[in-house]
C-alpha positions as CSV (number, residue, x, y, z in Angstrom):
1,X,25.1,-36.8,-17.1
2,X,25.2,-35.4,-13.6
3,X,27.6,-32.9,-14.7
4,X,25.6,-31.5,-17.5
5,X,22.5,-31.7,-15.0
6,X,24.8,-29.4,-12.7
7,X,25.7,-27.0,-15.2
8,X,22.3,-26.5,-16.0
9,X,21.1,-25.5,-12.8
10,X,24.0,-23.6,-12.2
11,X,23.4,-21.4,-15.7
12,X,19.5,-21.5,-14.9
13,X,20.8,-20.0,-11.1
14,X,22.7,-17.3,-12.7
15,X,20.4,-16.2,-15.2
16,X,18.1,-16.0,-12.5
17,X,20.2,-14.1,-10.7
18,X,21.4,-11.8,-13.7
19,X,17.5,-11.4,-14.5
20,X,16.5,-10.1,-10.6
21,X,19.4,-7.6,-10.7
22,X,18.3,-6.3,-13.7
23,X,14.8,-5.4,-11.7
24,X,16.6,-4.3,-9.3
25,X,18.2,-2.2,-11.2
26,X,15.2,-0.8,-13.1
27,X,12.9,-0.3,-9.6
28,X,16.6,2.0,-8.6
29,X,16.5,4.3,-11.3
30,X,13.2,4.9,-11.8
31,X,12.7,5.1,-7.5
32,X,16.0,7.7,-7.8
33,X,14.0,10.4,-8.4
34,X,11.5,9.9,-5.7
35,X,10.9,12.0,-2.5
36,X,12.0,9.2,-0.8
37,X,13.9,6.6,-2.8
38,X,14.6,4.1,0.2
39,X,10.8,3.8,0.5
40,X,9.7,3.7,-3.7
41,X,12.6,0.6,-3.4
42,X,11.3,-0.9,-0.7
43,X,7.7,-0.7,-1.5
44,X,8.3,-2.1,-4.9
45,X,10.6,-5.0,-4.3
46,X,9.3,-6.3,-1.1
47,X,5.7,-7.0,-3.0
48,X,5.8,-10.9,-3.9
49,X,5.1,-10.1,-8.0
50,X,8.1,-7.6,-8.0
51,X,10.5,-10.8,-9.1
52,X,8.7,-12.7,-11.6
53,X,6.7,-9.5,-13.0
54,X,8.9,-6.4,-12.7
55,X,10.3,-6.5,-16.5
56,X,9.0,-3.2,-17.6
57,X,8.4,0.0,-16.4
58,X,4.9,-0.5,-16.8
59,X,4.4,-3.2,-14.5
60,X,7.1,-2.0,-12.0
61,X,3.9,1.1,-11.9
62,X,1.6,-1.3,-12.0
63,X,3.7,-3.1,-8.6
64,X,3.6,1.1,-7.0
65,X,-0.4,1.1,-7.5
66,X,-0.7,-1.9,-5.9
67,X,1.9,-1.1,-3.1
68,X,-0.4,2.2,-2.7
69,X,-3.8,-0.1,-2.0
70,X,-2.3,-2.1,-0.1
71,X,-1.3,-0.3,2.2
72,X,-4.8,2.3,2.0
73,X,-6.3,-1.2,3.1
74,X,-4.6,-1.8,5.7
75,X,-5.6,1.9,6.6
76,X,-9.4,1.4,6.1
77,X,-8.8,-1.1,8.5
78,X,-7.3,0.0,11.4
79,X,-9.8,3.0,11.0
80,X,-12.4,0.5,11.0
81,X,-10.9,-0.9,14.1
82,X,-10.6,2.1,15.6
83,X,-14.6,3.1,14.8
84,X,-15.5,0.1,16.7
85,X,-14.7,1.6,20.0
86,X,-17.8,2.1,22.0
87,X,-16.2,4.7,23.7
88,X,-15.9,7.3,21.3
89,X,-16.9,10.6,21.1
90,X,-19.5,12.5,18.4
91,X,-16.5,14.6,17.2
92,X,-14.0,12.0,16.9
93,X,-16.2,9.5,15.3
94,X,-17.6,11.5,12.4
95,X,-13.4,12.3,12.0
96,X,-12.7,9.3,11.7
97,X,-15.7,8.1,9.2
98,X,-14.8,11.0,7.1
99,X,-11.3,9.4,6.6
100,X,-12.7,5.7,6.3
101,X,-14.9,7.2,3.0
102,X,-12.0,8.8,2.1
103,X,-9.9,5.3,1.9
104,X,-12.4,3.7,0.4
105,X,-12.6,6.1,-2.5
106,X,-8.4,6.4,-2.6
107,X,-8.8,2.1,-2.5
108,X,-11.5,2.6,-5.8
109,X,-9.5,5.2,-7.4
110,X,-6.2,3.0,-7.2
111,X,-8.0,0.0,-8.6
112,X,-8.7,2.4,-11.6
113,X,-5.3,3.8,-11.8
114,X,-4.7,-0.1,-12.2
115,X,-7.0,-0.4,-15.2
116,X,-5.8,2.5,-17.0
117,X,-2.4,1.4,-16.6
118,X,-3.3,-1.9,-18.1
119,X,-4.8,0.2,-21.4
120,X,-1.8,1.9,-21.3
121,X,-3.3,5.0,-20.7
122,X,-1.1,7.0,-18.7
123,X,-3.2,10.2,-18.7
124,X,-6.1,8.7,-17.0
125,X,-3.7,7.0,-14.6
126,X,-2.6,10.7,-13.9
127,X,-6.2,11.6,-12.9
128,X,-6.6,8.4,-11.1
129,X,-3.3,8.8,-8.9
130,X,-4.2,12.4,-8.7
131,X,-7.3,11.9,-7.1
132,X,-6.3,9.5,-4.2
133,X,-4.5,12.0,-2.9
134,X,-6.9,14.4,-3.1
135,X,-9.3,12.1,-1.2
136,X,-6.1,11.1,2.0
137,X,-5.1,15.1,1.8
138,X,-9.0,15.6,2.6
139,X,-8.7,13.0,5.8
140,X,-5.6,14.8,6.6
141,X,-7.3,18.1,6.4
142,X,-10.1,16.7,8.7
143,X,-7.5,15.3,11.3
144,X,-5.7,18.6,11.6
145,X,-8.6,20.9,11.8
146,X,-11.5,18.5,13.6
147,X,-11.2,16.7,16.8
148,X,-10.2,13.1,16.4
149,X,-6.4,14.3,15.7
150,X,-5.1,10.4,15.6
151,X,-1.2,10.3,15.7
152,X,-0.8,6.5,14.1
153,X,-3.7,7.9,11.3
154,X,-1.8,10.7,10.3
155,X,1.5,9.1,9.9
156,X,-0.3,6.4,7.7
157,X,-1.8,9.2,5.6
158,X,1.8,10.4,5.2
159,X,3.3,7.2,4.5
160,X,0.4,6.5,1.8
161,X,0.6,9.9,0.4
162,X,4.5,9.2,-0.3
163,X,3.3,5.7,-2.4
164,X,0.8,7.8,-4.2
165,X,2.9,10.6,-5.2
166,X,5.8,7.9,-6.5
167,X,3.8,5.5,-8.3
168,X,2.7,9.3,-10.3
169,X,6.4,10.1,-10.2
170,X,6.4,6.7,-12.4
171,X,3.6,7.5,-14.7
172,X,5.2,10.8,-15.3
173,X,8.6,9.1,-16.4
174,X,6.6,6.8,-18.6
175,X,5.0,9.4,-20.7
């Protein structure tokens, strides 16, 4: 009996294992073709729902939207930090509130990428994906050409633009 109970848990451990590589192996070849493959990977698979939900292309997208907002949030906040300084001036401040609006919409716009990709529609997905990076190219735009030029901001902008443009590098393999 404890043999068989053994065996069990070993098959169970192996399938498990057999299963994960094959995400893993999915998440490669579809993050291959990315600007930047080591970061599609490792935006995908260090999300906790990339091991029990990764099984399809689609939700492997679905795991790149939501790799995408996650990290907008986190920009929205440190802007949001960063607008809480007393100290700041006129220039700098209406910078930086131009970019905070322009997270919030890239956060709404991912959150409808989300639901189109749920409806399977990937053309809307396009126009969703499409126009977060419009809205983060816009903040970029402001920080290069306005006062308020924030080193930490603009490397986020980057970084976010690169999880936008592969979870559309997805969608466009999809369809």
């Amino acid at each position: 009996m404890k043999q068989s109970a053994g065996v069990l848990f070993l098959c169970i451990v192996l399938i498990s294992f057999v299963t994960g590589n094959a995400n893993s192996g999915m998440i490669s070849d579809l993050c291959k073709h990315s600007d930047d493959p080591n970061l599609c990977l490792s935006s995908i698979t260090s999300r906790p729902e990339s091991g029990e939900f990764a099984g399809t292309s689609n939700q492997i997208e679905i795991i790149a939207i939501s790799a995408a907002s996650a990290n907008a949030s986190a920009t929205s906040s440190y802007i949001k930090q960063k607008l809480s300084n007393e100290d700041l001036e006129p220039a700098i401040e209406d910078t930086l509130e131009d970019c905070q609006k322009d997270y919030q919409d890239a956060v709404e716009q991912l959150d409808d990428s989300i639901s189109a990709m749920l409806a399977d529609a990937h053309t809307d997905v396009d126009v969703w994906l499409s126009a977060a990076i419009s809205a983060i190219e816009s903040c970029g735009s402001a920080l290069g050409s306005r006062a308020g030029n924030d080193a930490e901001l603009s490397q986020r902008n980057e970084v976010f633009l690169k999880l936008c443009k592969n979870a559309l590098m997805i969608n466009k393999m999809l369809t």
